[in-house]
N, CA, C and O atoms as a printed pandas DataFrame, in Angstrom:
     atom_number atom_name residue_name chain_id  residue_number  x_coord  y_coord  z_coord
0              1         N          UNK        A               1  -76.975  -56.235  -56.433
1              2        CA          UNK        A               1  -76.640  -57.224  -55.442
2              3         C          UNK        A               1  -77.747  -58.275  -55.299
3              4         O          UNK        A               1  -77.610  -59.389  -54.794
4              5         N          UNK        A               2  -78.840  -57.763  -55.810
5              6        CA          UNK        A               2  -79.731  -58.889  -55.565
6              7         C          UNK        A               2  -80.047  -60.044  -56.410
7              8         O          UNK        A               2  -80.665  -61.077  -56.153
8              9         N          UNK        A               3  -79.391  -59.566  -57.639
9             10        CA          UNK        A               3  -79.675  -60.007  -59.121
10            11         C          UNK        A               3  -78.137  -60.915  -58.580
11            12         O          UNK        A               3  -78.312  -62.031  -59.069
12            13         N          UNK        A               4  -76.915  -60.939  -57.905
13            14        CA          UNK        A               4  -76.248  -61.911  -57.421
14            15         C          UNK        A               4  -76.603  -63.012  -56.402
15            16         O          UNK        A               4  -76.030  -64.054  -56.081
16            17         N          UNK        A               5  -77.435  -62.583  -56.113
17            18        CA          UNK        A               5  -77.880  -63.405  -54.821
18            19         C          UNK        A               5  -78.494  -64.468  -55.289
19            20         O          UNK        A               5  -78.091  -65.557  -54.881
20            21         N          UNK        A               6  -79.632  -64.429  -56.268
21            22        CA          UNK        A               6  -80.588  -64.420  -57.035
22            23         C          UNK        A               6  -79.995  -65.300  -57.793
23            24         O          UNK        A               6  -80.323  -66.469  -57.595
24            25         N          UNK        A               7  -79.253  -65.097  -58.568
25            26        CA          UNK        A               7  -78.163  -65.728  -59.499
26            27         C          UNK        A               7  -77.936  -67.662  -59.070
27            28         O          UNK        A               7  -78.079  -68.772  -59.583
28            29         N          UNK        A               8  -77.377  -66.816  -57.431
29            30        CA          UNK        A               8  -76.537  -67.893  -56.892
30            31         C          UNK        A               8  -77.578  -69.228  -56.364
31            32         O          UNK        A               8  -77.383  -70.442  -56.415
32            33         N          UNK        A               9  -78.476  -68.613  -55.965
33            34        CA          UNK        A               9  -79.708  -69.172  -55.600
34            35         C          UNK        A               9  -80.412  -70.307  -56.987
35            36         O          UNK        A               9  -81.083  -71.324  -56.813
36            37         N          UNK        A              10  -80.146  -69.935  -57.793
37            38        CA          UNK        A              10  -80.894  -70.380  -59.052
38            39         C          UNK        A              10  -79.719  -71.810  -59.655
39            40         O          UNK        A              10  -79.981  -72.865  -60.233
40            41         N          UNK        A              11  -78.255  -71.139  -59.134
41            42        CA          UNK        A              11  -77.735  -72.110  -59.578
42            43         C          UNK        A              11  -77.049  -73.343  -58.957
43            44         O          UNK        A              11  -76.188  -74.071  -59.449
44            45         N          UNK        A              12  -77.862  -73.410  -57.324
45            46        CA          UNK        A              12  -77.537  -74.125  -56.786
46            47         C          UNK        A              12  -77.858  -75.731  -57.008
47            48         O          UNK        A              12  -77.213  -76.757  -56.791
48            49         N          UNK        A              13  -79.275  -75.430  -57.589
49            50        CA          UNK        A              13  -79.910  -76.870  -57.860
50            51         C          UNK        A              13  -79.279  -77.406  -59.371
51            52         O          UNK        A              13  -79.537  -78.525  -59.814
52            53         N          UNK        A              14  -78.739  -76.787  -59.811
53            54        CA          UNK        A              14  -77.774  -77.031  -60.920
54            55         C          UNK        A              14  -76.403  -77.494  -60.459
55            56         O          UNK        A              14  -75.995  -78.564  -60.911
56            57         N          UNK        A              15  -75.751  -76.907  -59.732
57            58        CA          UNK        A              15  -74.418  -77.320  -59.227
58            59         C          UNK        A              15  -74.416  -78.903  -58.637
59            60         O          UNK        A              15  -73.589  -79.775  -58.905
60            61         N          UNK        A              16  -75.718  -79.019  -57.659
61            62        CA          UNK        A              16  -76.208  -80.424  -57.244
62            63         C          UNK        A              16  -75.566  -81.472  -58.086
63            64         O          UNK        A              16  -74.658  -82.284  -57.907
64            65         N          UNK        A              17  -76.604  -81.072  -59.364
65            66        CA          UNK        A              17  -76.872  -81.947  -60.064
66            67         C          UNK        A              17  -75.433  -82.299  -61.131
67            68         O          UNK        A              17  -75.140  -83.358  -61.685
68            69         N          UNK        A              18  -74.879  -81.263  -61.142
69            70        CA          UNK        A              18  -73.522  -81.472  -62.193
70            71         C          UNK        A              18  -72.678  -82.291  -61.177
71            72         O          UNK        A              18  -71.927  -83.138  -61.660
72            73         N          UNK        A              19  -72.708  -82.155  -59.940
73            74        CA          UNK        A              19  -72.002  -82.686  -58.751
74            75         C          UNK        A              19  -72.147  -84.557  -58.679
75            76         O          UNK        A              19  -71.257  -85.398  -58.550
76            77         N          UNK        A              20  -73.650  -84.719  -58.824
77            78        CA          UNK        A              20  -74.220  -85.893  -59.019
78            79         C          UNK        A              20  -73.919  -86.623  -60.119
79            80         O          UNK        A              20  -73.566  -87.800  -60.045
80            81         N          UNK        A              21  -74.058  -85.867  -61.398
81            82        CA          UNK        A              21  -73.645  -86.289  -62.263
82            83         C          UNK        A              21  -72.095  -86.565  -62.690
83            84         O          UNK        A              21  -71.730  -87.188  -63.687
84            85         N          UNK        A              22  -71.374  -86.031  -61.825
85            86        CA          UNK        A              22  -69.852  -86.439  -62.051
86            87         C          UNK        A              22  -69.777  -87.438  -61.095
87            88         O          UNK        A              22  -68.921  -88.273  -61.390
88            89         N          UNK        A              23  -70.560  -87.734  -59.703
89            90        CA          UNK        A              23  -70.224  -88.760  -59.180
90            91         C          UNK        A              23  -71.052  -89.944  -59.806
91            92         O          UNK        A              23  -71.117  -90.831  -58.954
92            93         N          UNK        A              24  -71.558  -90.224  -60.694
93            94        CA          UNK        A              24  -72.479  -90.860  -61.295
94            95         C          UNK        A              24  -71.387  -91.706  -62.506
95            96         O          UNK        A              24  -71.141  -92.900  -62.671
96            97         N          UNK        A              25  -71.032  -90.783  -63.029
97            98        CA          UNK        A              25  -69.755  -90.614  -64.280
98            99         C          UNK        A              25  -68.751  -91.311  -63.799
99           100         O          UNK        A              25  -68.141  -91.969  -64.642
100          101         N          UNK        A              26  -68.190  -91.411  -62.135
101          102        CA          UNK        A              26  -66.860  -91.711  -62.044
102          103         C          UNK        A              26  -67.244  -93.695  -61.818
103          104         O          UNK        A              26  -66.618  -94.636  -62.306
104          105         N          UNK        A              27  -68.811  -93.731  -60.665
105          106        CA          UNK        A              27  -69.157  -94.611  -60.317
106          107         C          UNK        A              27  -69.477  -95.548  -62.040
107          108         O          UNK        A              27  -69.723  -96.753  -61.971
108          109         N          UNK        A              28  -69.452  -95.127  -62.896
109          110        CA          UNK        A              28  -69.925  -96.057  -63.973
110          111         C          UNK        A              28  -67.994  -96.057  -64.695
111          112         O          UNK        A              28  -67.675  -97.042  -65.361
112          113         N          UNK        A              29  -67.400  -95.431  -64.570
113          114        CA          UNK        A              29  -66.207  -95.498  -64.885
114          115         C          UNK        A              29  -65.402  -96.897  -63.772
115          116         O          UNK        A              29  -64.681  -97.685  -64.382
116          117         N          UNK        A              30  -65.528  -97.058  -62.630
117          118        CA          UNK        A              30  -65.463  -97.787  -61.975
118          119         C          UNK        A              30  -65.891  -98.882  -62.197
119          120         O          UNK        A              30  -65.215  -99.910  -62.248
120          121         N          UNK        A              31  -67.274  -98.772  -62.382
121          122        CA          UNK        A              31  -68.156 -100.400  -62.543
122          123         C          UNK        A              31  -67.696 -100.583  -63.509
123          124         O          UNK        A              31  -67.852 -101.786  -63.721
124          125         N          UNK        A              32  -66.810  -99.825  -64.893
125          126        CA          UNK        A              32  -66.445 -100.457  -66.152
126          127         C          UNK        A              32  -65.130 -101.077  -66.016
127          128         O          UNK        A              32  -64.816 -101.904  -66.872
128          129         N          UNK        A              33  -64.263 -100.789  -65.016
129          130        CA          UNK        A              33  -63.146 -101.090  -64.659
130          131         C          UNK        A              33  -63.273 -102.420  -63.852
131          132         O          UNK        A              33  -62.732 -103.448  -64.259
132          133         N          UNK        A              34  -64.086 -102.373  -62.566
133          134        CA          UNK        A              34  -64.751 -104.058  -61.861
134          135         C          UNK        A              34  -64.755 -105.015  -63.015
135          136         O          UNK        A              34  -64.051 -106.019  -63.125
136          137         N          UNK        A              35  -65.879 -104.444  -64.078
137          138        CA          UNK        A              35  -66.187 -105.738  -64.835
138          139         C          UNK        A              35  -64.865 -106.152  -65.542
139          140         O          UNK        A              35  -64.247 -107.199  -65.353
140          141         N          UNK        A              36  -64.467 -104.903  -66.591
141          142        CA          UNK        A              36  -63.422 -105.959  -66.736
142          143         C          UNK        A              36  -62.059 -106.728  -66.148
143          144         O          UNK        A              36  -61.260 -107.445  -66.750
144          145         N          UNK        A              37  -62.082 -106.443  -65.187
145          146        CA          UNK        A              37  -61.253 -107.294  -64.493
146          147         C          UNK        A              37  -61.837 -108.242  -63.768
147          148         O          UNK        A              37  -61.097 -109.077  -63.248
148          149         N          UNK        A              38  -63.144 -108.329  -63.585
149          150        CA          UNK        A              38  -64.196 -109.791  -63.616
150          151         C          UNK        A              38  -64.085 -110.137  -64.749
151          152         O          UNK        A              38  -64.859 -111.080  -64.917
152          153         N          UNK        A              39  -63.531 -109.900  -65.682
153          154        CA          UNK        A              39  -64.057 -110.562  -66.858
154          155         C          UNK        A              39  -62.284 -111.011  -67.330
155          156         O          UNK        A              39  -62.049 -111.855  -68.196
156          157         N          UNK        A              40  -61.654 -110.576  -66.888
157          158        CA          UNK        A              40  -60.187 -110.737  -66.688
158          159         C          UNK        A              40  -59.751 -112.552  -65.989
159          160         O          UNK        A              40  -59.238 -113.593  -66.399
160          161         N          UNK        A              41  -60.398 -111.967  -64.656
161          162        CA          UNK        A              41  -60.584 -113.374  -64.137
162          163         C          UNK        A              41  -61.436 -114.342  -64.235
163          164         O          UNK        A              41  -61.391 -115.399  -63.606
164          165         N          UNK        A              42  -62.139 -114.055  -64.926
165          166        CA          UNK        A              42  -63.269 -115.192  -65.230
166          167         C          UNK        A              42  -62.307 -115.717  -66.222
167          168         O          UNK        A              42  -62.137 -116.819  -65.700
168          169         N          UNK        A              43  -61.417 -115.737  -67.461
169          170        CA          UNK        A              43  -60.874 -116.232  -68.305
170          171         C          UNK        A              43  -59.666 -116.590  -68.140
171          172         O          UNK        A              43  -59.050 -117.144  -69.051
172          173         N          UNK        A              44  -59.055 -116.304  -66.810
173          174        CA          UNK        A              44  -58.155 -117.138  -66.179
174          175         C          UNK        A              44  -58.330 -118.367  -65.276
175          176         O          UNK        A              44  -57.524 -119.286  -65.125
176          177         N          UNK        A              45  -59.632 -118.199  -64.656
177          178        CA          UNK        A              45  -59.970 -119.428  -64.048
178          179         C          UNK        A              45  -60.523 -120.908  -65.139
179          180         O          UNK        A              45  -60.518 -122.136  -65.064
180          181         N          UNK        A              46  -60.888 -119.999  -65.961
181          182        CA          UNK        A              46  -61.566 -121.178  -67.212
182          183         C          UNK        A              46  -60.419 -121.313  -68.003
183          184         O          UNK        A              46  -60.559 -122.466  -68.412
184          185         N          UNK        A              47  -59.433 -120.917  -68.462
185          186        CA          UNK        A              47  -58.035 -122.173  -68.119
186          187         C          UNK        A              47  -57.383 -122.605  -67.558
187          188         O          UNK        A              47  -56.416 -123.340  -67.759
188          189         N          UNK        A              48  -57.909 -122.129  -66.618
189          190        CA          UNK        A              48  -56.857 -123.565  -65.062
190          191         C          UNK        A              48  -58.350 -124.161  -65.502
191          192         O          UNK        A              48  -58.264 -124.885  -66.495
192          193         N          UNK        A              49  -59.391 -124.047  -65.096
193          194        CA          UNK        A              49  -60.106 -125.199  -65.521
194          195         C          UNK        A              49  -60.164 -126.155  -66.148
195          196         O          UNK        A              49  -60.291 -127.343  -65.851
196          197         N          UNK        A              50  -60.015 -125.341  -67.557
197          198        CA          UNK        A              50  -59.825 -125.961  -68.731
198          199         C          UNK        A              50  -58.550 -126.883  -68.529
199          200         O          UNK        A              50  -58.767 -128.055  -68.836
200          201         N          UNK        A              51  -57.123 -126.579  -68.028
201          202        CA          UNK        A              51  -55.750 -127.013  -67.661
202          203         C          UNK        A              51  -55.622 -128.415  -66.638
203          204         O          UNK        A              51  -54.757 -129.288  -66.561
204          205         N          UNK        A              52  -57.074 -128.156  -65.807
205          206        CA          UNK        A              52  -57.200 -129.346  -64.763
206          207         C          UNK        A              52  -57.972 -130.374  -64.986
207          208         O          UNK        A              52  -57.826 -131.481  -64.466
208          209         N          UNK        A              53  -59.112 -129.954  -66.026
209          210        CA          UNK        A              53  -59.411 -130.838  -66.425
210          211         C          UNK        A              53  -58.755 -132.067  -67.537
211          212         O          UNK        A              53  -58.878 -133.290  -67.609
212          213         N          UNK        A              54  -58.078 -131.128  -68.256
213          214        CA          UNK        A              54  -56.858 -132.275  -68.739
214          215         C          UNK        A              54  -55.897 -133.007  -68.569
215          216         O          UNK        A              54  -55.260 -133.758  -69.308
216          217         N          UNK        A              55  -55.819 -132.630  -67.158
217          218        CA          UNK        A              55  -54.967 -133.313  -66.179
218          219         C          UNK        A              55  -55.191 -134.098  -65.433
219          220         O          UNK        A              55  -54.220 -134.714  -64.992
220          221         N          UNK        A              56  -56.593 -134.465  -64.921
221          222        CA          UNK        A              56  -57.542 -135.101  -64.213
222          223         C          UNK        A              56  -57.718 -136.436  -65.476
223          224         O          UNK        A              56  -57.715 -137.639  -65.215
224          225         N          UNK        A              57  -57.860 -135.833  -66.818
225          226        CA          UNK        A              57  -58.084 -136.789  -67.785
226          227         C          UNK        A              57  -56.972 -137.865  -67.928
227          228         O          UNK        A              57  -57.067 -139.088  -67.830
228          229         N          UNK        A              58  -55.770 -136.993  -68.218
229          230        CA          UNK        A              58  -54.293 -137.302  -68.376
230          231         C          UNK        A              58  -53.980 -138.399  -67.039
231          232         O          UNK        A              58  -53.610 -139.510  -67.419
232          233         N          UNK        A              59  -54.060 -138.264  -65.902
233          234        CA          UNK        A              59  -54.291 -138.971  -64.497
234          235         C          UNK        A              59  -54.826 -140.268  -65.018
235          236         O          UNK        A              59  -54.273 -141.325  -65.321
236          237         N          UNK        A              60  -56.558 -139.710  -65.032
237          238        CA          UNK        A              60  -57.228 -141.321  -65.664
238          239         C          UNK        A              60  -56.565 -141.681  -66.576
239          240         O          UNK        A              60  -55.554 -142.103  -66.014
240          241         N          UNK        A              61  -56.473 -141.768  -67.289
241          242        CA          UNK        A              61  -55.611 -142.437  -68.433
242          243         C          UNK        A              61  -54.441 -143.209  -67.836
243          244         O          UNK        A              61  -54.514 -144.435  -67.757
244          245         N          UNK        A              62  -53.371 -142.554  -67.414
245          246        CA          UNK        A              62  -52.446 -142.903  -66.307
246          247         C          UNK        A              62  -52.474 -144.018  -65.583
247          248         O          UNK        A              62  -51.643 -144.912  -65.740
248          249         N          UNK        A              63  -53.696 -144.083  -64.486
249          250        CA          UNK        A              63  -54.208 -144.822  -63.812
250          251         C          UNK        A              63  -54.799 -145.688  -64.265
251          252         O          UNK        A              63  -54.782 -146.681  -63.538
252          253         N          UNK        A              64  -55.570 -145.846  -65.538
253          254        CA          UNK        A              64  -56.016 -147.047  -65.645
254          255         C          UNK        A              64  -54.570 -148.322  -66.663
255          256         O          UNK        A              64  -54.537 -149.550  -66.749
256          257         N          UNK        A              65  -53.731 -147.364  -67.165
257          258        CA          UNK        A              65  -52.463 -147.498  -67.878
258          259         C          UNK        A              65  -51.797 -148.645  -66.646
259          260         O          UNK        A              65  -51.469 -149.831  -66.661
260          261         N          UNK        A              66  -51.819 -147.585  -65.662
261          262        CA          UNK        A              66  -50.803 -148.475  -64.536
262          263         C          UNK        A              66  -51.218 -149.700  -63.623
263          264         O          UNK        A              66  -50.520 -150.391  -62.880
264          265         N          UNK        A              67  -53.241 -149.784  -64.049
265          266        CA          UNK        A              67  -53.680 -151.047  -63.617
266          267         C          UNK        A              67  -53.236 -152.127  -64.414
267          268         O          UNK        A              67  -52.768 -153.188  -64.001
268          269         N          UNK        A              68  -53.499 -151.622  -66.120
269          270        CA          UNK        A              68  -53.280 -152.982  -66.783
270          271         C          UNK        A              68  -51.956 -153.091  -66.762
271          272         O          UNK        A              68  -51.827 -154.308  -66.898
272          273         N          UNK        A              69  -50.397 -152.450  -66.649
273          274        CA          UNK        A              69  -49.030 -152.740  -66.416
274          275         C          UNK        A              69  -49.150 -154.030  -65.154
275          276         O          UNK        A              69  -48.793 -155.177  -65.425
276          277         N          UNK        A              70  -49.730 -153.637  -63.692
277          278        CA          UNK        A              70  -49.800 -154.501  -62.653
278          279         C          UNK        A              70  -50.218 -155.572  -62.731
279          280         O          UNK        A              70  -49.723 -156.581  -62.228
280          281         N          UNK        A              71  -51.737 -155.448  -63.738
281          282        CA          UNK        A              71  -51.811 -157.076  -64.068
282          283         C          UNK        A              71  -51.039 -157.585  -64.917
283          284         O          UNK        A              71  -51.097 -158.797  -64.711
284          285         N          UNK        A              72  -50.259 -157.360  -65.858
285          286        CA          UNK        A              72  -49.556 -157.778  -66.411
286          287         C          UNK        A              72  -48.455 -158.519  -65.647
287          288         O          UNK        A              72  -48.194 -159.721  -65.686
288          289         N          UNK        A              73  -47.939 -157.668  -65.031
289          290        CA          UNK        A              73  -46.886 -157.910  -64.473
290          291         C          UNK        A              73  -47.337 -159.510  -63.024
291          292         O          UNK        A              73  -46.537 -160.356  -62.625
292          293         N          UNK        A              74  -48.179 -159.425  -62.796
293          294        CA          UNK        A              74  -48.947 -160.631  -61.684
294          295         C          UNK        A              74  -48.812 -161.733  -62.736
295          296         O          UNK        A              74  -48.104 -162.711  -62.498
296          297         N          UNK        A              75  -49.479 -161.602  -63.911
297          298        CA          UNK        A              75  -49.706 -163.048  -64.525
298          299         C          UNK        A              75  -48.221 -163.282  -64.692
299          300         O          UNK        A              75  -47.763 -164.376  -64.362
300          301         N          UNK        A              76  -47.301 -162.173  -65.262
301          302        CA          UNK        A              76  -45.868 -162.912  -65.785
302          303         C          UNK        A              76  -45.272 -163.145  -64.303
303          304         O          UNK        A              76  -44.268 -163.844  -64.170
304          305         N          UNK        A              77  -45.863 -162.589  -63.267
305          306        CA          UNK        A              77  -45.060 -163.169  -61.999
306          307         C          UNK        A              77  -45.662 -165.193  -61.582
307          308         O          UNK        A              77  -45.004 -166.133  -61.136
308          309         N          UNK        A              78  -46.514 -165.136  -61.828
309          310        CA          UNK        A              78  -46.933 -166.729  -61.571
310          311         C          UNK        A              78  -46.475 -167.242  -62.589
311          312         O          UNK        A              78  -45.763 -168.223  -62.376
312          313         N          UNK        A              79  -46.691 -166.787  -64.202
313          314        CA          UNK        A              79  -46.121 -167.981  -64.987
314          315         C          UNK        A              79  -44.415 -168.045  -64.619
315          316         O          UNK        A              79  -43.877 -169.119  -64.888
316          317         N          UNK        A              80  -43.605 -167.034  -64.064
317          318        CA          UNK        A              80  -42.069 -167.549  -64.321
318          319         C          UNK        A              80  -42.366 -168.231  -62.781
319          320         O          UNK        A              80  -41.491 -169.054  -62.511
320          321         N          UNK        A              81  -43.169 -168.113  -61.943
321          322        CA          UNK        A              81  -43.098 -169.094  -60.902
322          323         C          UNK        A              81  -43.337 -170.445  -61.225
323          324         O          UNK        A              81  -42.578 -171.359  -60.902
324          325         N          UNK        A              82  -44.942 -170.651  -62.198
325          326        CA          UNK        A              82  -44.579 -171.993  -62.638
326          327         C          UNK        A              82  -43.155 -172.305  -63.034
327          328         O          UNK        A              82  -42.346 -172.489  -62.125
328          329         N          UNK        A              83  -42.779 -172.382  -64.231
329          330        CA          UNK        A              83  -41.636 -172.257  -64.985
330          331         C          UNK        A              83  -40.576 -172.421  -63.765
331          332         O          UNK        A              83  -39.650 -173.230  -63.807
332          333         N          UNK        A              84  -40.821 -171.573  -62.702
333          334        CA          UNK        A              84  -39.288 -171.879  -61.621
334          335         C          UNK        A              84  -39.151 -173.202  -61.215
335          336         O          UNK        A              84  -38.121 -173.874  -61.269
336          337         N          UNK        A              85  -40.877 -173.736  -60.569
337          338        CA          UNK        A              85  -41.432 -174.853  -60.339
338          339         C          UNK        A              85  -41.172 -175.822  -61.122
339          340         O          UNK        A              85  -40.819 -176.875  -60.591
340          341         N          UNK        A              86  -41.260 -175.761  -62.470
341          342        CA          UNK        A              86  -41.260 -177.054  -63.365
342          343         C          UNK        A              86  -39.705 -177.332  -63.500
343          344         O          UNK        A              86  -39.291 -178.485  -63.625
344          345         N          UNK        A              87  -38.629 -175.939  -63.464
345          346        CA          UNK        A              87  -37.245 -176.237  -63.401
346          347         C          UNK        A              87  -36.726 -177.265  -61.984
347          348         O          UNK        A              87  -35.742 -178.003  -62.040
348          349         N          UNK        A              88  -37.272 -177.175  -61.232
349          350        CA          UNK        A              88  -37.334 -177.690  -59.732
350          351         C          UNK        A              88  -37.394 -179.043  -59.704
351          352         O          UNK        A              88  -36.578 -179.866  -59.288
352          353         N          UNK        A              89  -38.338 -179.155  -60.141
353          354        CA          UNK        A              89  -38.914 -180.370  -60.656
354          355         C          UNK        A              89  -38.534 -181.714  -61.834
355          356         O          UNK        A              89  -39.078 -182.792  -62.074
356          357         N          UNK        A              90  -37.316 -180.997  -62.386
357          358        CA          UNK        A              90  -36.516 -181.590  -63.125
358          359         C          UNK        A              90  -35.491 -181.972  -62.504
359          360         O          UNK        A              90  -34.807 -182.373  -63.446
360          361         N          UNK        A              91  -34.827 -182.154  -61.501
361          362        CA          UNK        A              91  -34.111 -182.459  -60.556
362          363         C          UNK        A              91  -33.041 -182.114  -61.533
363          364         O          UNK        A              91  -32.616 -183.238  -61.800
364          365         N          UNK        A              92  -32.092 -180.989  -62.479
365          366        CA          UNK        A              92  -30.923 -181.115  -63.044
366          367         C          UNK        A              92  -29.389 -180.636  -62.210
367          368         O          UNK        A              92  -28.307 -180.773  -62.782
């Protein structure tokens, strides 16, 4: 009975440690699971990034497209005003 006691005693600081070591095991099983799903979303945000920034580009482009249409459209609005003017002016 003593050689059980004895036993149990000896293998407590062992049990600890197998105890530790499985919570050690699960906690790095975890942190491997965090990362990659940080790493999941890190490569979804860097193509919406990537997605907005070409769209932001696509925009500028757009926008500077639809300045030169407006001036366009100003000068051909005064010249058919001349032109309305000079018809006017012909008394026919």
């Amino acid at each position: 009975m003593v050689k059980s006691a004895t036993r149990t005693i000896e293998l407590e600081p062992i049990d600890r440690l197998e105890e530790k070591l499985k919570r050690l095991v699960a906690m790095v099983e975890r942190l491997k699971s965090e990362q990659a799903e940080a790493e999941a979303e890190n490569q979804r945000l860097t193509r919406e990034v990537e997605s907005l920034t070409a769209q932001l580009a696509s925009s500028a482009s757009l926008s500077s497209e639809l300045k030169s249409l407006q001036d366009e459209r100003d000068v051909i609005r005064t010249r058919v005003g001349e032109m309305l003017d000079q018809l006017e002016s012909l008394n026919l």
